[in-house]
OpenMM code with the backbone's topology and positions (N, CA, C; nanometers):
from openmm import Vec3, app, unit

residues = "UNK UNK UNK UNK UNK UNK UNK UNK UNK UNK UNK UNK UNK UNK UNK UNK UNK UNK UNK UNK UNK UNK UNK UNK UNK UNK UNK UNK UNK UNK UNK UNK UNK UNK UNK UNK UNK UNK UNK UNK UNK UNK UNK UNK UNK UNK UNK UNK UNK UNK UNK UNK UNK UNK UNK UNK UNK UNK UNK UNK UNK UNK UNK UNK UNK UNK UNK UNK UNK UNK UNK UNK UNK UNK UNK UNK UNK UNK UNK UNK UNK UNK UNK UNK UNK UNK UNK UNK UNK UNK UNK UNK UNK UNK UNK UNK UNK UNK UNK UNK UNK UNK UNK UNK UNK UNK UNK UNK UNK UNK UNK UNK UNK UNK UNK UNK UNK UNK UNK UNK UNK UNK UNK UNK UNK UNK UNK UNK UNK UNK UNK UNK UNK UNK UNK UNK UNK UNK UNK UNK UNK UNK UNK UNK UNK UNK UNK UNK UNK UNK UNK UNK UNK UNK UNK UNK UNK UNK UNK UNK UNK UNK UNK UNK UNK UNK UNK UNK UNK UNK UNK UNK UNK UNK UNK UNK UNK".split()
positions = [
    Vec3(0.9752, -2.9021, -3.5619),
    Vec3(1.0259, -2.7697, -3.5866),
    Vec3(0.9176, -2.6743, -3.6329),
    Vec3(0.7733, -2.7497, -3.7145),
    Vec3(0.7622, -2.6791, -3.7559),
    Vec3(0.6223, -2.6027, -3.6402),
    Vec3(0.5724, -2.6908, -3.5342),
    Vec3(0.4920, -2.6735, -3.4589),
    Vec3(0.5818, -2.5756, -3.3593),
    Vec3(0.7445, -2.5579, -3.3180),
    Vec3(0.8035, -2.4583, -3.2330),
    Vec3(0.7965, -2.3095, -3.3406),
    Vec3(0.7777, -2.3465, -3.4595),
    Vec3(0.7715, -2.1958, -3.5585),
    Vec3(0.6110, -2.1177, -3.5104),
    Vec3(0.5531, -2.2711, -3.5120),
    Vec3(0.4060, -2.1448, -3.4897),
    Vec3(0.4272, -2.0807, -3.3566),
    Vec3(0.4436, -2.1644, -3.2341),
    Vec3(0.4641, -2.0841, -3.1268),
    Vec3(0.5170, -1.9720, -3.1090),
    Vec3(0.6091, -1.9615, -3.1769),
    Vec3(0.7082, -1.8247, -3.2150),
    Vec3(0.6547, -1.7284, -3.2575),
    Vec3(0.5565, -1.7873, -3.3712),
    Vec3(0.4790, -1.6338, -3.4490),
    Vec3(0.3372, -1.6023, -3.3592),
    Vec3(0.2740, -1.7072, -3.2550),
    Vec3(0.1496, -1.7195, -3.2030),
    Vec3(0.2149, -1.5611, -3.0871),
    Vec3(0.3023, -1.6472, -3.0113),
    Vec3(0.3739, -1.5760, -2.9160),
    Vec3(0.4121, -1.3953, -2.9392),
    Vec3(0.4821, -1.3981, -3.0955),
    Vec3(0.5195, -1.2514, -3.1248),
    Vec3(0.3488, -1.1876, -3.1325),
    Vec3(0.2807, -1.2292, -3.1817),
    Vec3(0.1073, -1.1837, -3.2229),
    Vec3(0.0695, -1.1454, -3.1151),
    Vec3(0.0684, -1.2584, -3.0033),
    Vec3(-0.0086, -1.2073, -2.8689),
    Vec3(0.0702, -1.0536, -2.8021),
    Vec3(0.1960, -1.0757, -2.8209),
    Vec3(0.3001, -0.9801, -2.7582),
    Vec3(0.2697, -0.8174, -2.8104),
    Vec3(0.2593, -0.8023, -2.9749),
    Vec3(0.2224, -0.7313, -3.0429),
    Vec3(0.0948, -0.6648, -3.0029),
    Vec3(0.0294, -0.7498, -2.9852),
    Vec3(-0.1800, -0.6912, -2.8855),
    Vec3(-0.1258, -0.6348, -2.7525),
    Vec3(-0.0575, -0.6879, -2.6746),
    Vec3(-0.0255, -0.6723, -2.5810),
    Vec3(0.0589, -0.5303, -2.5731),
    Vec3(0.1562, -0.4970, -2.6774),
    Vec3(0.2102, -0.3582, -2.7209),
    Vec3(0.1272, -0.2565, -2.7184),
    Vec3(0.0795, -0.2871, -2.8207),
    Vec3(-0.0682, -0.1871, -2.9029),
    Vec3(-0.1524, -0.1431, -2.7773),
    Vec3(-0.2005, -0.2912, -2.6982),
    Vec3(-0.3115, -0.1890, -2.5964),
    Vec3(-0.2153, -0.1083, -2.4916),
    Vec3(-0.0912, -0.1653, -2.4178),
    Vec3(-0.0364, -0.0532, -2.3475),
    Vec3(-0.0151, 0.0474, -2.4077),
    Vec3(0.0116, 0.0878, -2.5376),
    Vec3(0.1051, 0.2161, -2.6328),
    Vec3(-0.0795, 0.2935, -2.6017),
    Vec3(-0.1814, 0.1739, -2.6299),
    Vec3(-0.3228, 0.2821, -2.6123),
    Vec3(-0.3690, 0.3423, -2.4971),
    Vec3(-0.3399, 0.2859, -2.4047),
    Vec3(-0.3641, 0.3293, -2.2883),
    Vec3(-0.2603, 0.4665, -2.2501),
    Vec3(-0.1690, 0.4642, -2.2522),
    Vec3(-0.0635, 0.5004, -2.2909),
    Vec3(-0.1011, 0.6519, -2.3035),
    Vec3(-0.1356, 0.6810, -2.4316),
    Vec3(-0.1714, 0.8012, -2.5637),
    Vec3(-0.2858, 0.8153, -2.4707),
    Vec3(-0.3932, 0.7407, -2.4761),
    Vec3(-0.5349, 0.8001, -2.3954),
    Vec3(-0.5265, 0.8894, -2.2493),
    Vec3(-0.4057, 0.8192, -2.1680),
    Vec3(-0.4049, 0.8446, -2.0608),
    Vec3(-0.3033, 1.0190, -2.0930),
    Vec3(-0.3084, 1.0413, -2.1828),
    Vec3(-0.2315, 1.1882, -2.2005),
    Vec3(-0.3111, 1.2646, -2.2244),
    Vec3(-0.4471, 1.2193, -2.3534),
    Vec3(-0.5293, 1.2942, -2.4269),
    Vec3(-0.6605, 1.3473, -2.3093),
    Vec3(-0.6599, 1.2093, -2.2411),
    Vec3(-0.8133, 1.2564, -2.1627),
    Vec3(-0.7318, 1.3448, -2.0500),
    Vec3(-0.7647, 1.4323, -2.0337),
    Vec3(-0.7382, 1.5803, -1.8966),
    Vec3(-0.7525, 1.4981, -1.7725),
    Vec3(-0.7258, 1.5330, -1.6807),
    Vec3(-0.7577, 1.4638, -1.5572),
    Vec3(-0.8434, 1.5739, -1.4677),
    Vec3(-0.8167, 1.6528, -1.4898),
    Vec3(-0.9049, 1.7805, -1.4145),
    Vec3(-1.0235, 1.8493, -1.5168),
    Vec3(-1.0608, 1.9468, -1.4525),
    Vec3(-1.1885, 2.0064, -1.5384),
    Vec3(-1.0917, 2.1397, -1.6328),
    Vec3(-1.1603, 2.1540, -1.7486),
    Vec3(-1.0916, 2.2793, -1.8532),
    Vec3(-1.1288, 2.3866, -1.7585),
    Vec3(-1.0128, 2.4795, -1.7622),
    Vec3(-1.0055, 2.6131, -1.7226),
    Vec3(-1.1507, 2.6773, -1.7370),
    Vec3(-1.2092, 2.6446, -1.8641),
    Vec3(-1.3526, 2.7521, -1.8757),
    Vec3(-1.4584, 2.7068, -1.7553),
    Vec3(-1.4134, 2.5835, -1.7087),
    Vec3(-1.5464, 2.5544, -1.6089),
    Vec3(-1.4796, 2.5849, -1.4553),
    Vec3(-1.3723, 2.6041, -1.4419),
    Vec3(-1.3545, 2.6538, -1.3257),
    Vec3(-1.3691, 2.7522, -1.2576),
    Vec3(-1.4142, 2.7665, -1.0970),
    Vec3(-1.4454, 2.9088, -1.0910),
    Vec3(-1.3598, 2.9289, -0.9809),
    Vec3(-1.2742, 3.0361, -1.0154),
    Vec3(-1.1510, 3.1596, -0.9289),
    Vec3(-1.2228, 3.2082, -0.8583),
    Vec3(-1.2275, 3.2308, -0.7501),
    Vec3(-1.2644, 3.3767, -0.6715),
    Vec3(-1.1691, 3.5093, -0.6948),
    Vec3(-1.2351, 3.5992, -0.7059),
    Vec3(-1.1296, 3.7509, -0.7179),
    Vec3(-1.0869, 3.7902, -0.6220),
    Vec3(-1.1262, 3.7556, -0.5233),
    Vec3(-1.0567, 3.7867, -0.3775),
    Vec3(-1.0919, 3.6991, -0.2791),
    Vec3(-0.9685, 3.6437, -0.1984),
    Vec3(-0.9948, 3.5601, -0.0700),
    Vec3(-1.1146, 3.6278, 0.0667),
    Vec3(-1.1748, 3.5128, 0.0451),
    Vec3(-1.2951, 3.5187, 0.1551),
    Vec3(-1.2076, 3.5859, 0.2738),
    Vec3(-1.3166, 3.6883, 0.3382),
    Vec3(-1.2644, 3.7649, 0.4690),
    Vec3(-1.1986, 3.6691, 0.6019),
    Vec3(-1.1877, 3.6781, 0.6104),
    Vec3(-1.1383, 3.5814, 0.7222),
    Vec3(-1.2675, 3.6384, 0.8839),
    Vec3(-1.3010, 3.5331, 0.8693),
    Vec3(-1.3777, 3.5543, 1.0420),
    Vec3(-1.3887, 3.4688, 1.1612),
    Vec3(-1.3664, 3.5371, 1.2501),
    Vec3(-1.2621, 3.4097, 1.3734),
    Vec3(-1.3960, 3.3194, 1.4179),
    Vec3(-1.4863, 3.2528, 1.3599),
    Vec3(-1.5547, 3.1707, 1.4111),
    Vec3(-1.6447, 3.1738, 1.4995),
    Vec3(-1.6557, 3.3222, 1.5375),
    Vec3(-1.7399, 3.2990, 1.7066),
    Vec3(-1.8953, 3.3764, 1.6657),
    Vec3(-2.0072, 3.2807, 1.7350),
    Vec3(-2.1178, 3.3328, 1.6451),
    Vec3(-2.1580, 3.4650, 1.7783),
    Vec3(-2.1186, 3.5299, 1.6575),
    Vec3(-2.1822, 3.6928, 1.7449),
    Vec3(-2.3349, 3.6574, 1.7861),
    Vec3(-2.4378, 3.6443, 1.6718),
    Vec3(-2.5727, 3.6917, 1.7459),
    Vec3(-2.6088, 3.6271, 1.8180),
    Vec3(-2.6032, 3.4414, 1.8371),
    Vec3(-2.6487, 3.3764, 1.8927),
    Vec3(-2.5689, 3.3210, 2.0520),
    Vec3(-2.4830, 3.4172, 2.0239),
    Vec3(-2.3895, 3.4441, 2.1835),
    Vec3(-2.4613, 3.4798, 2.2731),
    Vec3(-2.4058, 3.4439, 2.4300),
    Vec3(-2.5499, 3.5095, 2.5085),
    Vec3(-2.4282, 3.6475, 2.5766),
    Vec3(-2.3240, 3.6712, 2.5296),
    Vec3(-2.2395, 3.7550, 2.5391),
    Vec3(-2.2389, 3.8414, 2.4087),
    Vec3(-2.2182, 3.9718, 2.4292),
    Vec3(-2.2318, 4.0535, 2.2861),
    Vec3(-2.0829, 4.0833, 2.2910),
    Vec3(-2.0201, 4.0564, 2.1371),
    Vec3(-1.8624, 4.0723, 2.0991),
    Vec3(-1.9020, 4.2269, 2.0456),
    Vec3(-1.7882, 4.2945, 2.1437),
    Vec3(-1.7371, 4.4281, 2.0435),
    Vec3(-1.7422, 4.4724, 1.9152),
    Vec3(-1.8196, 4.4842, 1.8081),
    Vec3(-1.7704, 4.4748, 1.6997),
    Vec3(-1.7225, 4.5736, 1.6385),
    Vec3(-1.6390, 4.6621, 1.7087),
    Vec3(-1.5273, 4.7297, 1.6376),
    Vec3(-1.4067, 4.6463, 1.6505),
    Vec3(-1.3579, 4.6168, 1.7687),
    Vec3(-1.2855, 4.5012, 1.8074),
    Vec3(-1.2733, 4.3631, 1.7247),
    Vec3(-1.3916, 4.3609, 1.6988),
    Vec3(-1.4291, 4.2299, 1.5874),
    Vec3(-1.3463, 4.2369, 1.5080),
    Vec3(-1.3695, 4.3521, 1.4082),
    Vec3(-1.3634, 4.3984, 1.2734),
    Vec3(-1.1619, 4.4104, 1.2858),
    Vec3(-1.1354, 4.4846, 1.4152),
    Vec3(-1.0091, 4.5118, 1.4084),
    Vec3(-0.9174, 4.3469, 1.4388),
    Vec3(-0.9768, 4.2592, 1.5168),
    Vec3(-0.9632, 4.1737, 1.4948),
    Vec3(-0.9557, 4.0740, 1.3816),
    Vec3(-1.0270, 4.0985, 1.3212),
    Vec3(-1.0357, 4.0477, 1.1560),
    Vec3(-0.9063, 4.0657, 1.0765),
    Vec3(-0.9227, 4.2138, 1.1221),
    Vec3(-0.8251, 4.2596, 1.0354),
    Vec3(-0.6923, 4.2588, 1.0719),
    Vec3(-0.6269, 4.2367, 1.1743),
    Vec3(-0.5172, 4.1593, 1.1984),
    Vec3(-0.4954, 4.0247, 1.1393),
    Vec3(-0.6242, 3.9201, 1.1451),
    Vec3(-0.6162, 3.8079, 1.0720),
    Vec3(-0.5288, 3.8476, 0.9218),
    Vec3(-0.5874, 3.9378, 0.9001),
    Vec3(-0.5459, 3.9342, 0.7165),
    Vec3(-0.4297, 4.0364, 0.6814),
    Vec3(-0.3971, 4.1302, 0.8080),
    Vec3(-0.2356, 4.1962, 0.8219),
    Vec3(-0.1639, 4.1588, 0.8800),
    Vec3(-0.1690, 4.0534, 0.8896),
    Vec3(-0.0560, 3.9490, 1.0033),
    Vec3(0.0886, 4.0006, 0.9878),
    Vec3(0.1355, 4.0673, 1.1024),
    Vec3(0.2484, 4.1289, 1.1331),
    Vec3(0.3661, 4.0034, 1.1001),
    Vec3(0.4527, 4.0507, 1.1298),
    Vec3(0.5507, 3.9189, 1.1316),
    Vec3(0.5946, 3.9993, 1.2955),
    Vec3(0.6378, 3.9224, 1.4258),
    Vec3(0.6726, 3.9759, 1.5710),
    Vec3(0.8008, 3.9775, 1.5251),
    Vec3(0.8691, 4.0105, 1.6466),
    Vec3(1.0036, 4.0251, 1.6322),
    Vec3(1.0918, 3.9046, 1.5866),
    Vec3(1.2256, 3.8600, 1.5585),
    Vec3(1.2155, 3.7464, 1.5358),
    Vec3(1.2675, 3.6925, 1.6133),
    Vec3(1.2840, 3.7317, 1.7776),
    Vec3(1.2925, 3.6209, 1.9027),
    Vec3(1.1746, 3.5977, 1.8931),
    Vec3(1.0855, 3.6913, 1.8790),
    Vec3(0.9293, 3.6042, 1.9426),
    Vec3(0.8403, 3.5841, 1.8237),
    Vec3(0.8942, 3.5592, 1.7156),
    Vec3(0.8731, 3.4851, 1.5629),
    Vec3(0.8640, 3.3402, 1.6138),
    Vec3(1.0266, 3.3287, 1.6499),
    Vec3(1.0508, 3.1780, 1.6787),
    Vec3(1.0050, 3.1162, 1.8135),
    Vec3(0.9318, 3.1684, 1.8959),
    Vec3(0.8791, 3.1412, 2.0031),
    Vec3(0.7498, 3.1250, 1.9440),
    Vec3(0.6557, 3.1735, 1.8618),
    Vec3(0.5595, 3.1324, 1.8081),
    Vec3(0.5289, 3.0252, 1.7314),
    Vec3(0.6143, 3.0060, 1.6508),
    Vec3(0.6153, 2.9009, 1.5409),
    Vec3(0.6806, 2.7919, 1.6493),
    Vec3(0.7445, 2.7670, 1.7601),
    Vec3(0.7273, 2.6922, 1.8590),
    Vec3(0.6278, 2.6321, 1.9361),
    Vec3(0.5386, 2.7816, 1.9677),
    Vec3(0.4192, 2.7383, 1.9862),
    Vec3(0.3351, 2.6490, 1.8729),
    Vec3(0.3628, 2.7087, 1.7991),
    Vec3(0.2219, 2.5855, 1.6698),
    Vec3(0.2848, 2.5258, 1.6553),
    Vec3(0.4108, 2.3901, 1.6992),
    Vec3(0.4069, 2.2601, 1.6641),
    Vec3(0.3882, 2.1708, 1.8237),
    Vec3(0.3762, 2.2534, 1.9174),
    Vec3(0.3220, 2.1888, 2.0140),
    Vec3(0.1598, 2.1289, 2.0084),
    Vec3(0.1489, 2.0352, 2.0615),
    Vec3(-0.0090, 1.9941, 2.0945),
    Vec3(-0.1120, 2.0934, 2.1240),
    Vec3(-0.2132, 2.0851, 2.0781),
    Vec3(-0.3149, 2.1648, 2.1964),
    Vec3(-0.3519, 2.0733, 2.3003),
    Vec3(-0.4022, 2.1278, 2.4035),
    Vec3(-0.4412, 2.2787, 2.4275),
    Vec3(-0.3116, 2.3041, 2.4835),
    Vec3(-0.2366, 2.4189, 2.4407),
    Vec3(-0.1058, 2.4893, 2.4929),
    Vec3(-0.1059, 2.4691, 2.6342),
    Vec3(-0.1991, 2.5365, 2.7200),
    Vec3(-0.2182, 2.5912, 2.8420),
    Vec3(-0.3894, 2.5928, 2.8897),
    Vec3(-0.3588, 2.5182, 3.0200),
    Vec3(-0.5208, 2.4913, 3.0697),
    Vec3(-0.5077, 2.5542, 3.1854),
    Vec3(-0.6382, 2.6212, 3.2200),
    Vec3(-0.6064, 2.6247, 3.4251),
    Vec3(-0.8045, 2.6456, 3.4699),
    Vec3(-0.7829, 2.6896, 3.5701),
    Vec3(-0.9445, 2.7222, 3.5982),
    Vec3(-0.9902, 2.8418, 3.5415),
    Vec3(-0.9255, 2.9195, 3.4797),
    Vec3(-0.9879, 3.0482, 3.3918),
    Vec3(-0.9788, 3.0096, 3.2267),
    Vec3(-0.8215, 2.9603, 3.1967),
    Vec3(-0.8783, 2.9812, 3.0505),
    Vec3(-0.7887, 2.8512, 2.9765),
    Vec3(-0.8286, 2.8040, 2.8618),
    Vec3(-0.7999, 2.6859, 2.7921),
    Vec3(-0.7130, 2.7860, 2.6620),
    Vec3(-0.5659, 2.7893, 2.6112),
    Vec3(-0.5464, 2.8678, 2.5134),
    Vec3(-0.4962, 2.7407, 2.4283),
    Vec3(-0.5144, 2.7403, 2.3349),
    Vec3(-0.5163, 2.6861, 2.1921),
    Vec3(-0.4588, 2.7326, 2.0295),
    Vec3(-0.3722, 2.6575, 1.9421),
    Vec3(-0.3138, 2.6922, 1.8482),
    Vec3(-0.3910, 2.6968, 1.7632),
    Vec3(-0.4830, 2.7564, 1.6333),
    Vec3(-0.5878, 2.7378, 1.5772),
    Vec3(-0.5218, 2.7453, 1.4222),
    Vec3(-0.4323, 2.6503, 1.3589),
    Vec3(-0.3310, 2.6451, 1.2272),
    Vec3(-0.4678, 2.7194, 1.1148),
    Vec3(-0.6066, 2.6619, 1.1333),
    Vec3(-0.6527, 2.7408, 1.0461),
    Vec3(-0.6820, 2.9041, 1.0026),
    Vec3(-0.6631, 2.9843, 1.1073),
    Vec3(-0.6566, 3.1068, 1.1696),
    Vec3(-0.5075, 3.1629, 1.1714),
    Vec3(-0.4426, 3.0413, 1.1691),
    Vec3(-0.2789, 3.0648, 1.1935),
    Vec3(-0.2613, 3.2042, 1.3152),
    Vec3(-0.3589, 3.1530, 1.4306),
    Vec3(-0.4017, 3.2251, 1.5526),
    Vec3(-0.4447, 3.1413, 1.7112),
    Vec3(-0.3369, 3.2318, 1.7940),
    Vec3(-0.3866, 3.1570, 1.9263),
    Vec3(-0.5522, 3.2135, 1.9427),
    Vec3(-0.6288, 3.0881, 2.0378),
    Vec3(-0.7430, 3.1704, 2.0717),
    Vec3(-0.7431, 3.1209, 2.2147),
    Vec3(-0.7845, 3.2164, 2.3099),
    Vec3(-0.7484, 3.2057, 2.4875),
    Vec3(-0.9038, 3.1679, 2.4728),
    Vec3(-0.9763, 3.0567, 2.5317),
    Vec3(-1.1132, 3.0681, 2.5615),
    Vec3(-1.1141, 3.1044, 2.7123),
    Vec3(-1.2046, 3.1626, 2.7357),
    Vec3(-1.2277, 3.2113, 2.8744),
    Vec3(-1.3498, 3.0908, 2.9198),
    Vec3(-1.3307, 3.0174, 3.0112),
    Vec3(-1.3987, 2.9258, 3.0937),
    Vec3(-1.4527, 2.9811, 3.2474),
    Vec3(-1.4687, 3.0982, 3.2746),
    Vec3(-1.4969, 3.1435, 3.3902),
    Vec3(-1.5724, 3.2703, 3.4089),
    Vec3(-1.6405, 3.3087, 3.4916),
    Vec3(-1.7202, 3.4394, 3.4922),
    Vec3(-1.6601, 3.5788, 3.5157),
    Vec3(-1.4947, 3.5427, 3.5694),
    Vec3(-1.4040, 3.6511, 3.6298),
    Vec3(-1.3509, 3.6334, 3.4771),
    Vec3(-1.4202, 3.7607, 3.4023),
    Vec3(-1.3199, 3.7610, 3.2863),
    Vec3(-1.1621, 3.8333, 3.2718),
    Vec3(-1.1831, 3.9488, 3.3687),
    Vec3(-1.0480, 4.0532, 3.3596),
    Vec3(-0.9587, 3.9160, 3.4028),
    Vec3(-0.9644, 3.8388, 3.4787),
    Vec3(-0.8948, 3.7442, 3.5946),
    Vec3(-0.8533, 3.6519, 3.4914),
    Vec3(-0.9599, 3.5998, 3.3905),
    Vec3(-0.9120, 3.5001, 3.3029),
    Vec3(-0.7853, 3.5839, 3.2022),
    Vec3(-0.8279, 3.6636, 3.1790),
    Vec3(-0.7304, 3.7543, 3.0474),
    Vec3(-0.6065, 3.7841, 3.1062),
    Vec3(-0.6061, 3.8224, 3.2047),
    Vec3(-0.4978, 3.8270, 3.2794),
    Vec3(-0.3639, 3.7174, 3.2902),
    Vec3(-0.4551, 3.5699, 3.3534),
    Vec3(-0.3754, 3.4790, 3.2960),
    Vec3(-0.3339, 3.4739, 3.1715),
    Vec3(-0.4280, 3.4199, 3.1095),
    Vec3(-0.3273, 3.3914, 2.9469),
    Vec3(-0.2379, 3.5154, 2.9472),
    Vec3(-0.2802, 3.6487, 2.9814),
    Vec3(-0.1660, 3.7360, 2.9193),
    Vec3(0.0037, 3.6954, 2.9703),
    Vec3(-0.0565, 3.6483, 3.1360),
    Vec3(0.1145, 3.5721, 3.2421),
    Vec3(0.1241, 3.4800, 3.1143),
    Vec3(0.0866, 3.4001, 3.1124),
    Vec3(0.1097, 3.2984, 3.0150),
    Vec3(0.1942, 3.3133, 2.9099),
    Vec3(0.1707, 3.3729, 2.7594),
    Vec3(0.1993, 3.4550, 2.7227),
    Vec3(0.3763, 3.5041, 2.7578),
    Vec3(0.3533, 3.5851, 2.8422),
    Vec3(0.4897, 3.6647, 2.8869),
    Vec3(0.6162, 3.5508, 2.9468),
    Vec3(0.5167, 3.4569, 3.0362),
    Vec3(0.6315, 3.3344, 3.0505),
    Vec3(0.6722, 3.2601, 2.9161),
    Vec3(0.5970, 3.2658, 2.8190),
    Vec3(0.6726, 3.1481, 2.7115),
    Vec3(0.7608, 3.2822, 2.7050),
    Vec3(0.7664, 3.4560, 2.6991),
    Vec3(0.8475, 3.5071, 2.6246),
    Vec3(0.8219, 3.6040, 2.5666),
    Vec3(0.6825, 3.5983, 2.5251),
    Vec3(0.6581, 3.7185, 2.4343),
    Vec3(0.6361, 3.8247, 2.5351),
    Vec3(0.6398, 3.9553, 2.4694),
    Vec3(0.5946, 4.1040, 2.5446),
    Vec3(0.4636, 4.1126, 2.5063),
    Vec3(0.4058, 4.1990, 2.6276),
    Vec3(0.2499, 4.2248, 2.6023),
    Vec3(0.2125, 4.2387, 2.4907),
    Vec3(0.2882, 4.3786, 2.4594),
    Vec3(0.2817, 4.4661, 2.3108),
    Vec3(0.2679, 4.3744, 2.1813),
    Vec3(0.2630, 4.2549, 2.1592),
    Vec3(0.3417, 4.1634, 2.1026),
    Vec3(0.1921, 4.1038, 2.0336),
    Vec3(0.1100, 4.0617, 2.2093),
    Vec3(0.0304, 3.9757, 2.1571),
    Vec3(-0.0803, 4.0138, 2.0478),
    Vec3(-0.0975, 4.1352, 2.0031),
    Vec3(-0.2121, 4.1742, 1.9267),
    Vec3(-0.1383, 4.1306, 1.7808),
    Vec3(0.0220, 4.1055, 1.7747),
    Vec3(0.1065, 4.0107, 1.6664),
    Vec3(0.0837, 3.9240, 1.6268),
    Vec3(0.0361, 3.7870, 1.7255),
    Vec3(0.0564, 3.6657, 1.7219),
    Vec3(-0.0623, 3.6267, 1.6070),
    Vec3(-0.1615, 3.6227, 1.6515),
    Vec3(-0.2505, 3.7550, 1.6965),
    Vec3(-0.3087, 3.6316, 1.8031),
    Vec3(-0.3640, 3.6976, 1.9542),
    Vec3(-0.4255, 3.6158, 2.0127),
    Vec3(-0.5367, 3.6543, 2.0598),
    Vec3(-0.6937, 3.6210, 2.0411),
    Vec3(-0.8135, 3.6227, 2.0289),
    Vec3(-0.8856, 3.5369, 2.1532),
    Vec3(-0.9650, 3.6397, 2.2375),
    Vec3(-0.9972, 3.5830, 2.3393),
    Vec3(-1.1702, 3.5203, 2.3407),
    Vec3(-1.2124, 3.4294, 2.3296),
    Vec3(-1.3586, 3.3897, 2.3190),
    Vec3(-1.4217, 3.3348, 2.4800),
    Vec3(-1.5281, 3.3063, 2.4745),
    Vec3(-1.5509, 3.2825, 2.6025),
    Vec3(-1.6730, 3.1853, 2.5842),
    Vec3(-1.6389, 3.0855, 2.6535),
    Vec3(-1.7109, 2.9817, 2.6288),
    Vec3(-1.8799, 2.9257, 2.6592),
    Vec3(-1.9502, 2.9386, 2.6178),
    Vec3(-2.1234, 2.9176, 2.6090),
    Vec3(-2.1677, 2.8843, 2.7609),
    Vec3(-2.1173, 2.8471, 2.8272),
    Vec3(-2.1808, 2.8056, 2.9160),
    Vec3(-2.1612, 2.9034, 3.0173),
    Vec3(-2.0499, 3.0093, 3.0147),
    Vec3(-1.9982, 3.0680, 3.1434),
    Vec3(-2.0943, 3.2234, 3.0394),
    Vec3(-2.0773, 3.2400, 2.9399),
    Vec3(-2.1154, 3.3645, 2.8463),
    Vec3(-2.2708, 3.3585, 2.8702),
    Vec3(-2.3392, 3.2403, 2.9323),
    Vec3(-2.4600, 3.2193, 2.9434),
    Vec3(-2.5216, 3.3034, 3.0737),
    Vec3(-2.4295, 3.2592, 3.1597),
    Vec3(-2.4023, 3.2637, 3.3476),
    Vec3(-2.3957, 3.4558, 3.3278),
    Vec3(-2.3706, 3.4631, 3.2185),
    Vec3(-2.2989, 3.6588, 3.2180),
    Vec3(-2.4390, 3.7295, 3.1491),
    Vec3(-2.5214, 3.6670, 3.0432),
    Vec3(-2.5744, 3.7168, 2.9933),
    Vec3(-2.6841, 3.8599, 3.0776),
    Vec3(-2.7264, 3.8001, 3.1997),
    Vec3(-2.8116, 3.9050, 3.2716),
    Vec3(-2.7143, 4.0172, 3.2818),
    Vec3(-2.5523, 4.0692, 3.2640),
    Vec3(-2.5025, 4.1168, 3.2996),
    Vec3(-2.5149, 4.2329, 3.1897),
    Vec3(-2.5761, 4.2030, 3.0537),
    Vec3(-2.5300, 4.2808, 2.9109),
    Vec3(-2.4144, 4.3129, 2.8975),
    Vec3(-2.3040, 4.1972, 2.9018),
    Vec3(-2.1558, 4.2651, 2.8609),
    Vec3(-2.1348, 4.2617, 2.7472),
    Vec3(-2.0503, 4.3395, 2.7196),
    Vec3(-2.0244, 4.3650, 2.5462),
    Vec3(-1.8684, 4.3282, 2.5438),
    Vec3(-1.8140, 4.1929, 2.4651),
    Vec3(-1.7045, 4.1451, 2.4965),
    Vec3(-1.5830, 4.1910, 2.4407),
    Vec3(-1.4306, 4.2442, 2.4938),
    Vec3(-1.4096, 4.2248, 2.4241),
    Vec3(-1.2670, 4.1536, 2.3925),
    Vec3(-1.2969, 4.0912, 2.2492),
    Vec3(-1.1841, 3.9905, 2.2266),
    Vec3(-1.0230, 3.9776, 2.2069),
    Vec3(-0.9897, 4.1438, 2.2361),
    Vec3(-0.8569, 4.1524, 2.1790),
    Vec3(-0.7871, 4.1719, 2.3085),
    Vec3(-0.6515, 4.1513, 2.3598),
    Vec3(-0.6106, 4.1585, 2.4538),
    Vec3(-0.5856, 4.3133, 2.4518),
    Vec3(-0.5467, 4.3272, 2.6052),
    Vec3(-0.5333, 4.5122, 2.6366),
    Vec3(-0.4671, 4.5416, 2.5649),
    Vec3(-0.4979, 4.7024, 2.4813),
    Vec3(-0.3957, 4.7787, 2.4465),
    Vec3(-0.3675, 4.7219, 2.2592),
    Vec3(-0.4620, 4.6809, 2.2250),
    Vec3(-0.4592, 4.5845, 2.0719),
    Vec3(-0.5929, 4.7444, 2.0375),
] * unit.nanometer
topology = app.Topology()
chain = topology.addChain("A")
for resn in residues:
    res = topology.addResidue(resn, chain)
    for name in ("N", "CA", "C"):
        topology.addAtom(name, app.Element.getBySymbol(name[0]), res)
């Protein structure tokens, strides 16, 4: 009996350590922060401009840059479209890319841009823009529409290369944007 007494008190002792360090872990895991103190963090005062990615200087095509700029700035006044062609959009961004391929242009959902971008793959640019704009009008939307979505036309290095002797000055917004 009297060797089942020690077990009893050996047993409550170990149990007791066993309390104590979870109750410590416990308390510590409240006291230590898990992130950095407010004083070392750094806010920005205003969200970075938004810029659609396409390197102007080293293009062998020169982008508009009023167009640019107005482009931009649709990025960051993002209309809301009508709301038939709200929900025809937000249709569009849970489909796969690339939306729509053909021999002029590859158009694409870009969630970071929360913006279609039409790349132009061909040297007939009016011809490429044209499509995506059919495009476009078959899912639904109206012309007027697309400078909404907003959809941004780029043109791809290798064909912008093929153009360069031409000095075109590109530009990225569909007609009438």
């Amino acid at each position: 009996m009297l060797n089942n007494m020690n077990q009893r008190k050996n047993l409550l002792i170990v149990g007791s350590i066993i309390f104590v360090l979870l109750l410590g872990a416990f308390i510590a895991g409240l006291l230590i922060p898990t992130s950095e103190p407010s004083s070392t963090k750094t806010v920005p005062t205003t969200s970075p401009k938004p810029t659609l990615g396409i390197q102007r200087e080293s293009s062998a095509v020169r982008y508009d840059e009023e167009k640019m700029k107005k482009a931009e700035q649709i990025l960051v006044d993002h209309k809301m479209a009508a709301p038939s062609e709200e929900a025809l959009r937000v249709g569009l961004t849970q489909k796969k890319n690339p939306l729509y391929t053909d021999e002029y242009v590859i158009i694409t959902y870009n969630q970071q841009y929360n913006s279609f971008f039409a790349e132009i793959h061909n040297s007939n640019l009016h011809r490429a823009k044209r499509k995506a704009i059919e495009w476009f009008k078959l899912q639904g939307f109206r012309e007027a529409s697309l400078c909404d979505l907003p959809v941004v036309f780029t043109i791809n290095e290798r064909d912008a290369e093929q153009l360069r002797k031409f000095n075109i000055v590109f530009d990225p917004l569909p007609p009438g944007c």
